[in-house]
FIPA-356600 format. One record per residue: x, y, z of N, C-alpha, C in turn; residue in one letter. Coordinates in Angstrom, 3 decimals, padded with zeros to 6 digits. Layout:
N
X:Y:Z:X:Y:Z:X:Y:Z:a;
...
This chain:
204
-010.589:-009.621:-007.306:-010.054:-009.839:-005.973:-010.988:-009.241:-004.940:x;
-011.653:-010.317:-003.918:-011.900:-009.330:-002.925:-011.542:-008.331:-002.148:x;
-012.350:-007.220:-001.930:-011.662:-006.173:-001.354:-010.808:-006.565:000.556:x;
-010.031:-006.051:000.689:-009.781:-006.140:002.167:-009.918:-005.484:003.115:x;
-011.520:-006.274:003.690:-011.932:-005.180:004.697:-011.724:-005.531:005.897:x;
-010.883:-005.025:007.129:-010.514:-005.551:008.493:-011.515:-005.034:009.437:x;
-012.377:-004.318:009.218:-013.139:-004.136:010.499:-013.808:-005.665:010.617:x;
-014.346:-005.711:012.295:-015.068:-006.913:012.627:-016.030:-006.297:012.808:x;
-017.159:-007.665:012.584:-018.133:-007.276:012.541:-019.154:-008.535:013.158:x;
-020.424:-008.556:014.039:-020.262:-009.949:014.184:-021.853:-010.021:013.598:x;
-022.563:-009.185:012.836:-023.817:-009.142:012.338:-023.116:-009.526:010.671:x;
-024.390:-010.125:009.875:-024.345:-010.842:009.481:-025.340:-009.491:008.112:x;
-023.639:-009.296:006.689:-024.544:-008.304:006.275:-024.686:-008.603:004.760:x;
-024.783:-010.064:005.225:-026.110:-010.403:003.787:-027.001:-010.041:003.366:x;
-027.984:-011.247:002.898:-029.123:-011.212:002.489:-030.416:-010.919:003.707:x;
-029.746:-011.460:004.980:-030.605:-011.217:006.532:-030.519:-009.885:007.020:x;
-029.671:-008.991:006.362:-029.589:-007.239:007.276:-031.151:-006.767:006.743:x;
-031.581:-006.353:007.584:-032.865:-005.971:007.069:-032.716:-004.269:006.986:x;
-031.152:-004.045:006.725:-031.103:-002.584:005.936:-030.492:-002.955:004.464:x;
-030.458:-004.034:004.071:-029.790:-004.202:002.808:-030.624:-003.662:001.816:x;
-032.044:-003.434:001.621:-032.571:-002.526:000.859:-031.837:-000.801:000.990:x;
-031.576:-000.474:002.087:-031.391:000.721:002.348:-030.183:000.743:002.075:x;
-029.113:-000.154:001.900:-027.351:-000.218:001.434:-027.794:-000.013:-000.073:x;
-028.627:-000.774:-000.629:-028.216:-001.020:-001.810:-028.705:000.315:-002.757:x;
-029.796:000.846:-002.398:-029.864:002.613:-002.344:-029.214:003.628:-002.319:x;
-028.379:003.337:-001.348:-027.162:004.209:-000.790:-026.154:003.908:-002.024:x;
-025.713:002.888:-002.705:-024.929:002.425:-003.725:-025.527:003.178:-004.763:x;
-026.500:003.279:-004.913:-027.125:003.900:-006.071:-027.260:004.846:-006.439:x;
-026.809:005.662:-004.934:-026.858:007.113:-004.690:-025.483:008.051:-005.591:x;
-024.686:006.429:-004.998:-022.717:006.711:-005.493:-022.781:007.315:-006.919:x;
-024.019:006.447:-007.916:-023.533:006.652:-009.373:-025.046:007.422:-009.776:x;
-025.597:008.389:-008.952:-026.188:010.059:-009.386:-025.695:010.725:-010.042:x;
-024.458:010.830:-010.561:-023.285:011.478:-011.132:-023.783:013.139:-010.407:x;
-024.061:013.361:-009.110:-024.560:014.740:-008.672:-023.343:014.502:-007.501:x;
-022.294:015.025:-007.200:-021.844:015.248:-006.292:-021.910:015.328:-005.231:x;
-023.042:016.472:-004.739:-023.470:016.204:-003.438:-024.482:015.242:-003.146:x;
-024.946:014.861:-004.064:-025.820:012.963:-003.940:-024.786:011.889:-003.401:x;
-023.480:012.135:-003.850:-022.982:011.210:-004.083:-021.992:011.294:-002.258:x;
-021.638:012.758:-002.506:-020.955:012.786:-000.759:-022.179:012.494:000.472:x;
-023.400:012.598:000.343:-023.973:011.862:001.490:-024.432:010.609:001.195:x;
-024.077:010.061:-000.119:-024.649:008.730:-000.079:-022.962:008.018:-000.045:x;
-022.323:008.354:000.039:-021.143:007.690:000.545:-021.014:008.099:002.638:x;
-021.196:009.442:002.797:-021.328:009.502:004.468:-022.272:008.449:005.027:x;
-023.576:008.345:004.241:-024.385:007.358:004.995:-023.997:006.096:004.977:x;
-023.247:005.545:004.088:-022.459:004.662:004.109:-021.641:003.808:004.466:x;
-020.768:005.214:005.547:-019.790:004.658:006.321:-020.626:004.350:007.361:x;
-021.985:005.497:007.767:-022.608:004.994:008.746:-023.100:003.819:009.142:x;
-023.684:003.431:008.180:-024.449:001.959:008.225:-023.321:000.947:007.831:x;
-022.322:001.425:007.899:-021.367:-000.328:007.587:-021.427:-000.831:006.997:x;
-022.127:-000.725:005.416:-022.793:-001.304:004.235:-020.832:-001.788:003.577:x;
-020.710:-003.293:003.684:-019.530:-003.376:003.067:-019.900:-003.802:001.716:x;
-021.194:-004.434:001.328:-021.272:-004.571:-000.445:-020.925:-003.395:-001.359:x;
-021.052:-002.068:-000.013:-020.960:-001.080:-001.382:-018.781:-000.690:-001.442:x;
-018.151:-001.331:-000.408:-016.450:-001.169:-001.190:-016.704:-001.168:-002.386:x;
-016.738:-002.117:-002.780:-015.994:-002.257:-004.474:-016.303:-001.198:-005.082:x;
-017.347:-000.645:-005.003:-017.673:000.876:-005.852:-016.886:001.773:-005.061:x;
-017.162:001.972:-003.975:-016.405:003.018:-003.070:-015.429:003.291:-003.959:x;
-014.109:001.778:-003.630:-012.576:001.849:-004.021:-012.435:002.482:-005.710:x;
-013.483:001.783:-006.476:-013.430:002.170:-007.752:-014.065:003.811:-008.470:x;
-014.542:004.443:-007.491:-014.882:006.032:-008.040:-013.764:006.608:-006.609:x;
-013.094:006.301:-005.780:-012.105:006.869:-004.991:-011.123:007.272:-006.028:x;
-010.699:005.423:-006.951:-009.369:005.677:-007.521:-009.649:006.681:-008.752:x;
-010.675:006.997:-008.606:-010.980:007.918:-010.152:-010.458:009.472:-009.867:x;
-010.485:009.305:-008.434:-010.059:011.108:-008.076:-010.964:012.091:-008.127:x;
-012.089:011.926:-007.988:-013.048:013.121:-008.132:-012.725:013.926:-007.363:x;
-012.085:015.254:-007.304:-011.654:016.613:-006.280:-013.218:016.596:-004.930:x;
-014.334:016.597:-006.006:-015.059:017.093:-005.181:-016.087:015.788:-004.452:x;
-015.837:014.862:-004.777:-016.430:014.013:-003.852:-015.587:013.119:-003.094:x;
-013.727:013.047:-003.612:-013.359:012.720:-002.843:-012.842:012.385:-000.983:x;
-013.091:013.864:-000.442:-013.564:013.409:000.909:-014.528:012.837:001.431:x;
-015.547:012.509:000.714:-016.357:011.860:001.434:-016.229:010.716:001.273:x;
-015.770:009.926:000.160:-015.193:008.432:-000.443:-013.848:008.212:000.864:x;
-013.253:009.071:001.120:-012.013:009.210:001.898:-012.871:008.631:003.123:x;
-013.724:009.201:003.684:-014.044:009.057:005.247:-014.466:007.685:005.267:x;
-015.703:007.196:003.977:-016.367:005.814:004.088:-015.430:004.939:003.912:x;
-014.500:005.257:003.132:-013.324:003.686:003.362:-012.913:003.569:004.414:x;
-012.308:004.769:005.405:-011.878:004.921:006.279:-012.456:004.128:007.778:x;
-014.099:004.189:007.627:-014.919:003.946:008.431:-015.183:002.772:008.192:x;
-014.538:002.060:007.104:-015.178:001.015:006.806:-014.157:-000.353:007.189:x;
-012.974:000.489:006.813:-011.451:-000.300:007.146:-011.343:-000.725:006.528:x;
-010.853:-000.221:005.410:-010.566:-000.875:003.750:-009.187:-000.776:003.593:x;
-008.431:-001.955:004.303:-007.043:-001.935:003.785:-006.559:-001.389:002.269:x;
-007.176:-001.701:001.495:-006.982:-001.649:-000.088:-007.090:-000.165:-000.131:x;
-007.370:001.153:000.374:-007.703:001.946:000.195:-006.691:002.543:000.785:x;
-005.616:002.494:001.485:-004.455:003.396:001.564:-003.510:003.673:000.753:x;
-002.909:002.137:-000.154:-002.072:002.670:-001.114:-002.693:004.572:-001.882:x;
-003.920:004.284:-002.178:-004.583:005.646:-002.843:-004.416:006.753:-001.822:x;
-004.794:006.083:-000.521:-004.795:007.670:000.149:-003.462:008.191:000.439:x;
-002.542:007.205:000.319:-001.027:007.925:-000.024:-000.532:008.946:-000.800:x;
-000.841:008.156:-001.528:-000.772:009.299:-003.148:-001.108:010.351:-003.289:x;
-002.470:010.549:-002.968:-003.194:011.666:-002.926:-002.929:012.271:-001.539:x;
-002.462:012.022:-000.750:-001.422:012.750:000.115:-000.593:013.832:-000.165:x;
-000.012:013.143:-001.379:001.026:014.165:-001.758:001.198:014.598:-002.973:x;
-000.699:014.632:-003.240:-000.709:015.304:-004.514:-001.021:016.502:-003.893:x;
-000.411:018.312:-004.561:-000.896:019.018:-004.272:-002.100:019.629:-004.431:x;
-002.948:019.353:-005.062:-004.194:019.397:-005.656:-005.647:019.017:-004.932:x;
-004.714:017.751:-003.639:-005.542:017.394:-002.407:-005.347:018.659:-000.957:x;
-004.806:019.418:-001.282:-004.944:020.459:-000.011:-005.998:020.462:000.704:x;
-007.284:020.785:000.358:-008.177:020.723:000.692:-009.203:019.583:001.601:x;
-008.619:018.943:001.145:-009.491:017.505:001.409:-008.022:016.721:002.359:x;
-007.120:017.058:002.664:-006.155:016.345:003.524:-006.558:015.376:004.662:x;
-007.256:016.744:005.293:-007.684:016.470:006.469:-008.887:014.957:006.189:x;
-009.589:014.977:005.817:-010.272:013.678:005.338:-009.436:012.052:005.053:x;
-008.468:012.961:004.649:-007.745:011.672:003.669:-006.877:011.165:005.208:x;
-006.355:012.386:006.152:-006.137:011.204:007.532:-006.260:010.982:008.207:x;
-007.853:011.775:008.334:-009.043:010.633:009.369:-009.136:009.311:008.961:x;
-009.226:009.200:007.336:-009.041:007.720:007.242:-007.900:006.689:007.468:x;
-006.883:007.564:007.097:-005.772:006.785:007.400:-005.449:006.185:009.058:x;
-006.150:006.928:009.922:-006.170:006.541:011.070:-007.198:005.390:011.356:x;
-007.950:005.210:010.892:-008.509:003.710:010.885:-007.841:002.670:010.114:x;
-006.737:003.123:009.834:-006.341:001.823:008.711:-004.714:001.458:009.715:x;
-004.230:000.002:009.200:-003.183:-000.059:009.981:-001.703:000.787:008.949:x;
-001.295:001.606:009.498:000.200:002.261:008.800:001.436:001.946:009.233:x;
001.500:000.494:009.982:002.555:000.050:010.522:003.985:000.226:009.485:x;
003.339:-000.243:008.018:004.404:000.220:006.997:004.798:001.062:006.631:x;
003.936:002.456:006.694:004.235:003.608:006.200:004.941:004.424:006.907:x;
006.121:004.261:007.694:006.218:005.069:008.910:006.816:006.213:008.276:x;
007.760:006.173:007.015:008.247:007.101:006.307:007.233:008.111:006.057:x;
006.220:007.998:005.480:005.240:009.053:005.069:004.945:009.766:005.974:x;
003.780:008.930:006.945:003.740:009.595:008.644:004.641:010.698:008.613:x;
005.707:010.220:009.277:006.573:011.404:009.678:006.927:012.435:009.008:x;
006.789:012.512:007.399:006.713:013.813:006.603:005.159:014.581:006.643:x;
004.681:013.706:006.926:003.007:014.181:007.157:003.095:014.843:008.499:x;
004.117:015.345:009.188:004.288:016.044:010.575:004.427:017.278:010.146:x;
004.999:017.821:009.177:005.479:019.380:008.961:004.663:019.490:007.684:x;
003.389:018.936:007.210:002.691:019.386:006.596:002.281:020.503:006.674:x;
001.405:021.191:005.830:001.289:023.252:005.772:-000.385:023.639:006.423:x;
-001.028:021.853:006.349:-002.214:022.030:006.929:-002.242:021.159:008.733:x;
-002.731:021.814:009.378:-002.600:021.792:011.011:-003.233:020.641:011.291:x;
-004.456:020.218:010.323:-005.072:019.263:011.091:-004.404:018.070:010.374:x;
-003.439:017.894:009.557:-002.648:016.865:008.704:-001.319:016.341:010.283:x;
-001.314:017.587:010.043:000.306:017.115:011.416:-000.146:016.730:012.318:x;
-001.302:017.009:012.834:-002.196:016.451:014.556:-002.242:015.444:014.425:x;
-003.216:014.866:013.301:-003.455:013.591:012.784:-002.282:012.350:012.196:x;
-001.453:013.151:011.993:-000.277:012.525:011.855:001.047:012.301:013.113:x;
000.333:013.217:014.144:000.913:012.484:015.354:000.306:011.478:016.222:x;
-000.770:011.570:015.637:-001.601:010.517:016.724:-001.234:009.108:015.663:x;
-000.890:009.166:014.379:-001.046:007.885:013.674:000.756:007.512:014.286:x;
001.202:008.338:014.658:002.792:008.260:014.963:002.869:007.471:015.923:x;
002.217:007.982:017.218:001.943:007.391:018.421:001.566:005.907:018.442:x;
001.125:005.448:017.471:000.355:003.985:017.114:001.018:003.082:016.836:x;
002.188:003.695:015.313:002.737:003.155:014.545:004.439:002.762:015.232:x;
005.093:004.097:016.370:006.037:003.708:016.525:006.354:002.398:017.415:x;
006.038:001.504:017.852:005.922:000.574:018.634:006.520:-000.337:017.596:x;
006.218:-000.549:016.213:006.066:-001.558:014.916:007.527:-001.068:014.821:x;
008.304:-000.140:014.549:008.966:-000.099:013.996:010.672:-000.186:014.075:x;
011.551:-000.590:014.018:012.984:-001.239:014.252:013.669:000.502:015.113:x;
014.776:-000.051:015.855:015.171:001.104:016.594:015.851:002.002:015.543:x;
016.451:001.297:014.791:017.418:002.232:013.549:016.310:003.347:013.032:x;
015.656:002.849:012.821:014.499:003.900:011.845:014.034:004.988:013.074:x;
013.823:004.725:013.888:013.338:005.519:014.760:014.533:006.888:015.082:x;
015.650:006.097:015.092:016.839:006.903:016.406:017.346:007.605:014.173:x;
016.928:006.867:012.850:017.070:008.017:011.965:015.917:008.982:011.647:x;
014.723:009.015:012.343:013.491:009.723:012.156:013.528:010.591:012.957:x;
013.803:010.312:013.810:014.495:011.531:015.030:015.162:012.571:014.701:x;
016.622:011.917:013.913:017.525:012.907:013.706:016.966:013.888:012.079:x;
015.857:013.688:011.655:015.349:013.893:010.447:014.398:014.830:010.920:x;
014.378:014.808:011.687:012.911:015.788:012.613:013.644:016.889:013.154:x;
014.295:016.640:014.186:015.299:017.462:015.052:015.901:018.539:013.744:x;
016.177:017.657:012.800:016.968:019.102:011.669:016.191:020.029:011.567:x;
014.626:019.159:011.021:013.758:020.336:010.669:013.135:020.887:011.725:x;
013.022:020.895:012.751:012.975:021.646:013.865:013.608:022.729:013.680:x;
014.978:022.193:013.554:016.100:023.081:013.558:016.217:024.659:013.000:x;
015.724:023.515:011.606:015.832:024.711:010.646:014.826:025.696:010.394:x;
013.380:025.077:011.050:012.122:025.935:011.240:012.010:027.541:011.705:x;
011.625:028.304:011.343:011.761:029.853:011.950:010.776:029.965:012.827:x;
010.818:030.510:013.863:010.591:030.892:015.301:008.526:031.300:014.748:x;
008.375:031.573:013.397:007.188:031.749:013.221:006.636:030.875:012.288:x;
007.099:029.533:012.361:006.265:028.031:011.722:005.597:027.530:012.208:x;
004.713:027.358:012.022:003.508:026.703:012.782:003.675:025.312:012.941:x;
004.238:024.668:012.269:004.889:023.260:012.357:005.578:022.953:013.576:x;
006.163:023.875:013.593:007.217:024.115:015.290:006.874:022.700:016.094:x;
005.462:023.135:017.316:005.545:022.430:017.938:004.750:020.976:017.702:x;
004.210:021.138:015.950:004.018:019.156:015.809:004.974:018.675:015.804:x;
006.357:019.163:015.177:007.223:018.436:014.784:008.360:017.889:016.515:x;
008.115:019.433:017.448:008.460:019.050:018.975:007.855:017.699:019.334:x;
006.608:017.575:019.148:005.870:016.698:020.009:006.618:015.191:019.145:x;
006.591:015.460:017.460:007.091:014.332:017.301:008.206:013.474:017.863:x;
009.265:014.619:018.050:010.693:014.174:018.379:010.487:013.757:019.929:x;
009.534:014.643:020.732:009.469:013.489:022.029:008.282:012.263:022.061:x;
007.762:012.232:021.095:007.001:010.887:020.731:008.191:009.700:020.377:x;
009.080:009.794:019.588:010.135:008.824:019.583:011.260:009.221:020.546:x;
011.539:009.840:021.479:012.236:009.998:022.951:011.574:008.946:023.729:x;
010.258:009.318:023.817:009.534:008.289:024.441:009.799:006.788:024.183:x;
009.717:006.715:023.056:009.623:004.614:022.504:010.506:004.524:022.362:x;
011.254:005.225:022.195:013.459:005.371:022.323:013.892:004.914:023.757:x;
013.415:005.831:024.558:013.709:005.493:025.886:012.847:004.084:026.659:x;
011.350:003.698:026.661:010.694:002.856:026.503:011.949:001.487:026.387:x;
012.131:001.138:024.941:013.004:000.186:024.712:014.433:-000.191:025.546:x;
015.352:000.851:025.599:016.318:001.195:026.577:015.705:000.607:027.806:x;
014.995:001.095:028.612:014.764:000.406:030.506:014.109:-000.804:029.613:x;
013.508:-000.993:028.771:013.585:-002.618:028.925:014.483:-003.645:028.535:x;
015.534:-002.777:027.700:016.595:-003.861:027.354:017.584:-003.433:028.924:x;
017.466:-002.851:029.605:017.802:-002.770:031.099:017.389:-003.912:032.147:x;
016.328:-003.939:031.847:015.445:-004.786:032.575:015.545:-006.469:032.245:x;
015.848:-006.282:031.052:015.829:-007.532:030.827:017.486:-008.437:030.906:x;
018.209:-007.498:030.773:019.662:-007.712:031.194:019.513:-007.792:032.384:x;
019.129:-007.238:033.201:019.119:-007.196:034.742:018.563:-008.690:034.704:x;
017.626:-009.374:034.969:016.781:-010.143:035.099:017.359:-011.534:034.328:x;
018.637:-011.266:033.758:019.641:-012.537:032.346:020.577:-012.784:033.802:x;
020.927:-011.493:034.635:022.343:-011.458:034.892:021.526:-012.608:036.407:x;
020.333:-012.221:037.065:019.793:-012.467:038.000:019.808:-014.251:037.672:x;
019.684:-014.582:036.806:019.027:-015.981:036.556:020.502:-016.951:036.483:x;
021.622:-016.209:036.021:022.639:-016.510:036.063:023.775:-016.923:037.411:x;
């Protein structure tokens, strides 16, 4: 199956890129079996936009390597490899990815998470700081996609743990910002189903 890559692109990265010697290097770099060969020949990767090299990417990502996985994390990420979130889910909430979080949702922020809104929002009171930041900005994106029910129950799912948070959690105020991130698209919807009643009753 081809991989699914959504970035656009309007260069042409066949046989005419006259860096395709230099992609296909960079691929070669992936299977050094040297680790740090392998994390800058996947960074350079994302740089140059080399999409022949996905299919390897996706296939030593799903292998889990601890220690080269952030850098496999960023080049899918950069690359917009739909196919590559189911994994970065997972490894979300493996504990074993602590380390490498932060990687795993820089990428996720290039990818679309219109579906995942469930995860997102547990990815708010995560234990690492730059997981919850990053997971409010993917919040900010995603709540627009998503039905009012889920929202006005993500709310009340937040607000608890607010609730129940002690005055010295550092979570505190991602999880604040979350609950007025859906106040916002809560209220948003409201003046326009205002507006648009107004404007039914006008025509009438």
């Amino acid at each position: 199956m081809t991989p699914n890559v959504t970035r656009p692109t309007t260069r042409d990265v066949g046989s005419q890129d006259p860096r395709m010697a230099g992609c296909e290097s960079l691929v070669q770099g992936l299977d050094s079996g040297d680790p740090k060969i392998i994390r800058q020949a996947a960074l350079d990767l994302a740089d140059s936009g080399c999409l022949e090299a996905v299919p390897r990417l996706l296939q030593m990502f799903a292998a889990g390597d601890l220690a080269t996985m952030g850098a496999l994390a960023y080049a899918l990420g950069e690359l917009h490899v739909q196919e590559a979130k189911p994994r970065l889910l997972e490894l979300m909430k493996d504990v074993r990815t602590r380390g490498s979080r932060g990687s795993l949702m820089y990428a996720l922020m290039n990818l679309n998470c219109n579906d995942d809104y469930d995860d997102i929002l547990e990815f708010t009171h995560d234990d690492v700081w730059e997981v919850r930041q990053k997971a409010l900005i993917i919040l900010d994106d995603i709540a627009p996609f998503q039905n009012t029910a889920a929202l006005i129950s993500g709310r009340v799912r937040l607000l608890t743990r607010l609730e129940d948070a002690s005055l010295h959690d550092e979570a505190r105020s991602h999880l604040a910002e979350a609950v007025e991130a859906h106040d916002v698209e809560l209220l948003t919807r409201e003046d326009r189903k205002q507006e648009d009643s107004k404007n039914s009753d006008q025509k009438t």
